[in-house]
C-alpha positions in Angstrom: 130.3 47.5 148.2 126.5 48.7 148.4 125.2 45.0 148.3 125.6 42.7 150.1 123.4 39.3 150.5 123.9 36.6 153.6 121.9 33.2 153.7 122.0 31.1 156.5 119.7 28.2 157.8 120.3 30.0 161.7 118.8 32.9 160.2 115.3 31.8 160.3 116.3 32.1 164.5 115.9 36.2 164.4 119.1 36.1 167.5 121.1 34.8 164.5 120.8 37.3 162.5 123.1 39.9 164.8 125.7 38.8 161.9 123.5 40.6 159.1 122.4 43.3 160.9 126.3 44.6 162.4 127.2 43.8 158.7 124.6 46.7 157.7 125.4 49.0 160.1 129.2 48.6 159.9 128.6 49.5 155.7 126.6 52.8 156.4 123.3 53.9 154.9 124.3 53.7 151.5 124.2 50.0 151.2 122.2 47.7 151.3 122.1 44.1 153.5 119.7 41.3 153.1 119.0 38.1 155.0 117.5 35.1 153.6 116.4 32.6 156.1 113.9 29.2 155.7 110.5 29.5 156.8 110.7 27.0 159.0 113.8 24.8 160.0 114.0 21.7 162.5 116.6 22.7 165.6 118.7 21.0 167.8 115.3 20.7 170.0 112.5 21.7 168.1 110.8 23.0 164.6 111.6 26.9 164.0 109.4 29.2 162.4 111.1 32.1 160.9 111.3 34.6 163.4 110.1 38.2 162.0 112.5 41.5 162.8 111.1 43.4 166.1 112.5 46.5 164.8 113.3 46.4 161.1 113.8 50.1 161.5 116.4 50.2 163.8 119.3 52.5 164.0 122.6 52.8 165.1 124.0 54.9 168.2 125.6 57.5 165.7 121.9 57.3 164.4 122.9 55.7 160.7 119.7 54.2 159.5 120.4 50.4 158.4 119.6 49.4 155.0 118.8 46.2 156.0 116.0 43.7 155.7 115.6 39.6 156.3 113.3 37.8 154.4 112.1 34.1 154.9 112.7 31.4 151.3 110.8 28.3 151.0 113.2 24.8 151.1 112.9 21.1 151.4 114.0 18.7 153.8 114.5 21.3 156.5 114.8 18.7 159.2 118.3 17.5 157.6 121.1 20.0 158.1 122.8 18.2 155.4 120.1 17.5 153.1 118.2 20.7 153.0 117.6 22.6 149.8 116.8 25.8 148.9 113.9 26.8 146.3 113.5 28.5 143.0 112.7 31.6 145.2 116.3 31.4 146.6 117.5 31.5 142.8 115.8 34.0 141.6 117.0 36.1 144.6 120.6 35.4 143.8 120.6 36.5 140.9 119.1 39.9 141.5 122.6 41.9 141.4 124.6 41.7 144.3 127.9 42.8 144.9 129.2 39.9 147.0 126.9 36.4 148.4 127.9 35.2 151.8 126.8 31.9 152.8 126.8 31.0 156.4 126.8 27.3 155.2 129.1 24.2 155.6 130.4 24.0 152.1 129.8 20.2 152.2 125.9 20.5 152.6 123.5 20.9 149.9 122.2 24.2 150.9 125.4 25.3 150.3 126.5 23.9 147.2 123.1 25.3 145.7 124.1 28.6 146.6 127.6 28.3 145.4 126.3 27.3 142.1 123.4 29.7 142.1 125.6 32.6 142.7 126.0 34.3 139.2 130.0 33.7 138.0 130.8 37.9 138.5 130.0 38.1 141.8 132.4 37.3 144.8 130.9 34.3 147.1 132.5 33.8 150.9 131.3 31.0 153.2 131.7 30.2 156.5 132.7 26.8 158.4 132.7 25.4 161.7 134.4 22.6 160.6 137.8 21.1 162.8 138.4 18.2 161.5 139.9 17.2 158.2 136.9 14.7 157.6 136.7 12.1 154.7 133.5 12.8 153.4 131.6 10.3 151.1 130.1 10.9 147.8 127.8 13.7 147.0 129.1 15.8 150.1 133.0 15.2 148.8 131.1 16.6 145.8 129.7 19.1 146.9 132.9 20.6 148.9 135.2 20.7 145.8 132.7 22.8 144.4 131.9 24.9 146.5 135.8 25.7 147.3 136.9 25.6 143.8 134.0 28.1 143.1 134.6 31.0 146.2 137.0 34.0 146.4 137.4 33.4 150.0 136.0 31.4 153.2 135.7 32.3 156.6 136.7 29.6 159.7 134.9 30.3 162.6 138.3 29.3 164.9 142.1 29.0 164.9 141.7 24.8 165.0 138.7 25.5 161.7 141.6 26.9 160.0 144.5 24.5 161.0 142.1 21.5 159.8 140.7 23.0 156.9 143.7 23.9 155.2 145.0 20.4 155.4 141.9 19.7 153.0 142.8 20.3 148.6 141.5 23.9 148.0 141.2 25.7 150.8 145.0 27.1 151.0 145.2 28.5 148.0 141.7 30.8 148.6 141.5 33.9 150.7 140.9 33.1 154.3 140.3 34.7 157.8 139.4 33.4 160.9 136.5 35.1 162.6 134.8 33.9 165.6 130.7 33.7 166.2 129.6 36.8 168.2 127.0 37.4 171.4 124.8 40.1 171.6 126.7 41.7 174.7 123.5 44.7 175.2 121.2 41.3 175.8 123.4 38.9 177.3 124.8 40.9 180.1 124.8 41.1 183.7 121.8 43.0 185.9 120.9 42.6 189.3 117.7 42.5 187.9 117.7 39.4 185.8 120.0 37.6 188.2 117.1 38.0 190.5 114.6 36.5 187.9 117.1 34.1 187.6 116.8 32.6 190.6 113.0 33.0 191.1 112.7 31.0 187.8 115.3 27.9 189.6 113.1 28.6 193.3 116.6 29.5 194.9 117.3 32.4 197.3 120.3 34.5 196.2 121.9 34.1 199.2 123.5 31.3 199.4 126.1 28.5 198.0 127.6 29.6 194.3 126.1 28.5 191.5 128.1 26.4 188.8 126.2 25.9 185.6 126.2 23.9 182.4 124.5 25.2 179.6 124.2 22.6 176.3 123.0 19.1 175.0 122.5 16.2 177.2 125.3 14.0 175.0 128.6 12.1 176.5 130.5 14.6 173.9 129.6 17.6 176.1 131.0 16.0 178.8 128.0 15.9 181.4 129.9 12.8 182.9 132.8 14.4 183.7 131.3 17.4 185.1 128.6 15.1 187.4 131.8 13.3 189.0 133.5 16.4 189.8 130.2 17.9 191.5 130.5 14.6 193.5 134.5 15.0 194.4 133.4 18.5 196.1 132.0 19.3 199.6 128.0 20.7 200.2 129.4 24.7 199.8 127.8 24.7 195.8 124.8 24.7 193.6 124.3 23.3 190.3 122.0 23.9 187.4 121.9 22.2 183.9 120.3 24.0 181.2 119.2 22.0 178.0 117.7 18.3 176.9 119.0 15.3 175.1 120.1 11.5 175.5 121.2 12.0 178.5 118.7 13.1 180.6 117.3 10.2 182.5 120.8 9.5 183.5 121.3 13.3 184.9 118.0 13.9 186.8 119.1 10.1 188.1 122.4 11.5 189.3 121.0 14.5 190.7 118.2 12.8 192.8 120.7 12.3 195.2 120.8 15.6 195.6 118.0 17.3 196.4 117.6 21.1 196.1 121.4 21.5 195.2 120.7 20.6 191.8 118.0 21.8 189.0 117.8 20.7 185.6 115.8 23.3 183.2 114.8 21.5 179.7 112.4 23.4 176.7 114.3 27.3 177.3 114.1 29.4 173.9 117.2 30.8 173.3 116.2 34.5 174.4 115.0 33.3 177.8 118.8 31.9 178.6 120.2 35.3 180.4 118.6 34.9 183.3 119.7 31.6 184.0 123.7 32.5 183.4 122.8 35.7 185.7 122.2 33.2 187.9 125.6 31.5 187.7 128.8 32.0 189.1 130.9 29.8 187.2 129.9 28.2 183.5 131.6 24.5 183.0 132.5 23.8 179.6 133.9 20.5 180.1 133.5 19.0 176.4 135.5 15.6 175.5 136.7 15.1 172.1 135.6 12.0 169.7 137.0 10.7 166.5 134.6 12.4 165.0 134.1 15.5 167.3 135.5 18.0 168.8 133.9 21.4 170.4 133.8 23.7 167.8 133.8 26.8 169.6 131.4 27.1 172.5 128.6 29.5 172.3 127.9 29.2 176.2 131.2 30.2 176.9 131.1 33.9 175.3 127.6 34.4 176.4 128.8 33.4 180.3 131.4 36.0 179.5 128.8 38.5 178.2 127.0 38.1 181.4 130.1 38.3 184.0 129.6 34.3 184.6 133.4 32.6 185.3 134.1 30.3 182.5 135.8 26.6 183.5 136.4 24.8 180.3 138.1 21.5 179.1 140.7 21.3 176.2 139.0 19.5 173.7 138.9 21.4 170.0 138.7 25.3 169.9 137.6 25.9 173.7 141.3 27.4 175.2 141.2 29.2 171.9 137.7 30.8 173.1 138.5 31.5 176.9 141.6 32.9 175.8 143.2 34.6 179.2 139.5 35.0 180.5 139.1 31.9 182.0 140.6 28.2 183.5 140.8 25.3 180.7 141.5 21.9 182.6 142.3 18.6 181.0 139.6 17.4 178.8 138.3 14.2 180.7 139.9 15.3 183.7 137.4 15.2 186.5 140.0 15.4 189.3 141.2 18.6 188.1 138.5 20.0 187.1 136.9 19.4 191.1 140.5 21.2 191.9 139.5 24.0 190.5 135.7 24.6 191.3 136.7 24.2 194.5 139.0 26.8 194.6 136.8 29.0 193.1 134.0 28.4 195.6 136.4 28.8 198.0 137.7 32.1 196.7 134.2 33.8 195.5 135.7 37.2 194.7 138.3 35.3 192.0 135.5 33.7 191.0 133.9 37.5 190.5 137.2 39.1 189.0 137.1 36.0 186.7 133.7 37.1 185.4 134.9 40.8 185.1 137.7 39.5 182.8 135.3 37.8 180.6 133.0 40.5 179.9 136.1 42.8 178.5 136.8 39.2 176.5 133.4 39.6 175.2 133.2 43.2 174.5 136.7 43.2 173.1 136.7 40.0 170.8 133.0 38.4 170.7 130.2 41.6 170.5 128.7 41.4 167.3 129.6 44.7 165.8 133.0 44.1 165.9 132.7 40.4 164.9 130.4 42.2 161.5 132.6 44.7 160.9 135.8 41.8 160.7 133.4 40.2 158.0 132.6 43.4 156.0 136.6 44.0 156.2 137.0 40.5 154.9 134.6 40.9 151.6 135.8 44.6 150.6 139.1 43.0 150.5 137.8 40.4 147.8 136.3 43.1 145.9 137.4 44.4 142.8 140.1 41.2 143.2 141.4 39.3 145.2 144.1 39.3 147.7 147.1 36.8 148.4 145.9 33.1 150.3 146.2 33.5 154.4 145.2 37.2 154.4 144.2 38.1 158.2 141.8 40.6 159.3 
């Protein structure tokens, strides 16, 4: 397989595009990986301009020169996930010979549908989901998935509860699949005494003091910011708290933590790469997502980049999150405030489990979540659909 093209609305975030770039490296200098990102894409928080490599050059640490380079497409609609559609550009790149497509798109949106049918009938097409529910969609996304499934050699779930829901749905069981998590860039997201100092000179803390628990995520009831504030309140003075994000919810949580004081910060507006200091900051990351009838957590980013960074991980039950902590970390109740004080407090009161906790997590990360490994799992994956492919259910 000598190439090899990805497409992904995160990939016009440069972070994002870790995926692409392990994929490259894992395949060796013969072949050859390309990204295709939008120009510009509306996030969670803000409009995204597509971020350019820093070092489109780089190399491997057996010095293997990557073939691989990202380049930005033109689309519509780029402030609707669902919506959004890919140009002619896009098209004409598709069709330029490649050995397998990847789209890091729900099959259900119309970005991925275009690609789907833009790929040329010869060559293999894989996408990705984050998808744990077994949703009833309504016409054209219904559409849209049936095609999509009925037209690629395999798809990847992002979870164990991804899979369990999505082969409930007609199509997916009898296609090639694998469950692959996200991965964290574990060389950025780490642990230094140096950032965990910036870390607290950013939040106007000393160091020395009561631990820090942290919540890193939207301001929505789903994420469970309700839960979390009434623990907090269950607890004695011994702790520090820090919210990192923005949403809905806001006016409610700087209301809540008004009453008290300097305990508390809440950091809104933080790209993405600015985020490490803040978790060095941290002793213990709460999770503490609650399920809807139409949600449920996904996977949790912030929990494998707390684990990158050596920050103990406290999360709730709802959707993939014990599946994501794994042995690494405490999962409570989903909902559950009382238990979920039980066992900060513990943890404050026993700071080096708290530490050993962390420690645990960053082997989790280096072990399961570091995106080389996570790349090389996909580039397993797509040699295995190539020249045919292989039984429903196969596991990499």
């Amino acid at each position: 397989m000598k190439r090899i093209l990805s497409i992904s609305h995160s990939y016009c975030v440069r972070a994002n595009r870790e995926l692409a770039r392990g994929i490259a490296f894992a395949a060796g200098a013969d072949a050859v990986v390309t990204a295709l990102g939008p120009v510009r894409f509306r996030g969670d928080l803000r409009w995204i301009d597509f971020e350019p490599e820093a070092d489109p050059a780089a190399t491997t640490a057996a010095g293997v020169t990557s073939n691989y380079r990202a380049l930005p497409v033109r689309t519509r609609l780029g402030r609707f996930v669902h919506a959004m559609m890919f140009r002619s550009d896009t098209r004409a790149i598709l069709n330029k010979g490649w050995d397998l497509v990847h789209a890091w798109e729900e099959p259900y949106v119309h970005g991925g549908f275009q690609v789907a049918r833009w790929t040329p009938a010869a060559v293999p097409f894989v996408f990705a989901t984050f998808q744990n529910l077994a949703k009833n969609y309504p016409w054209p996304f219904s559409w849209w998935e049936r095609c999509v499934v009925r037209r690629c050699n395999g798809w990847i779930a992002f979870g164990n509860t991804v899979r369990e829901a999505m082969l409930q749905r007609p199509g997916y069981a009898e296609k090639p699949h694998v469950v692959i998590p996200p991965g964290v860039d574990t060389a950025r997201m780490t642990r230094t005494e140096s950032m965990r100092a910036e870390g607290f000179r950013m939040l106007g803390w000393r160091e020395q003091g009561p631990l820090v628990i942290g919540f890193i995520g939207r301001f929505v009831p789903e994420k469970g910011l309700g839960v979390l504030m009434r623990a907090l309140g269950q607890l004695p003075e011994n702790w520090r708290a820090v919210f990192l994000g923005g949403g809905p919810e806001l006016p409610e949580l700087t209301g809540w933590a008004s009453g008290f004081g300097e305990r508390v910060r809440i950091v809104s507006g933080v790209p993405h790469d600015h985020v490490a200091p803040y978790l060095n900051a941290m002793d213990i990351l709460c999770a503490p997502s609650l399920s809807t009838n139409r949600w449920r957590e996904q996977f949790g980013r912030m929990i494998i980049e707390a684990f990158a960074c050596a920050v103990a991980v406290v999360g709730s039950s709802s959707g993939e999150i014990p599946h994501t902590i794994g042995d690494a970390g405490i999962v409570v109740p989903e909902g559950d405030h009382s238990a979920l004080a039980n066992v900060l407090r513990e943890l404050i009161q026993s700071p080096d489990r708290a530490r050993a906790l962390g420690r645990q997590g960053r082997w989790r990360a280096e072990a399961e979540f570091a995106w080389p490994v996570v790349a090389e799992r996909h580039l397993r994956f797509f040699q295995s659909l190539t020249p045919a492919n292989r039984p429903a259910g196969l596991r990499v």
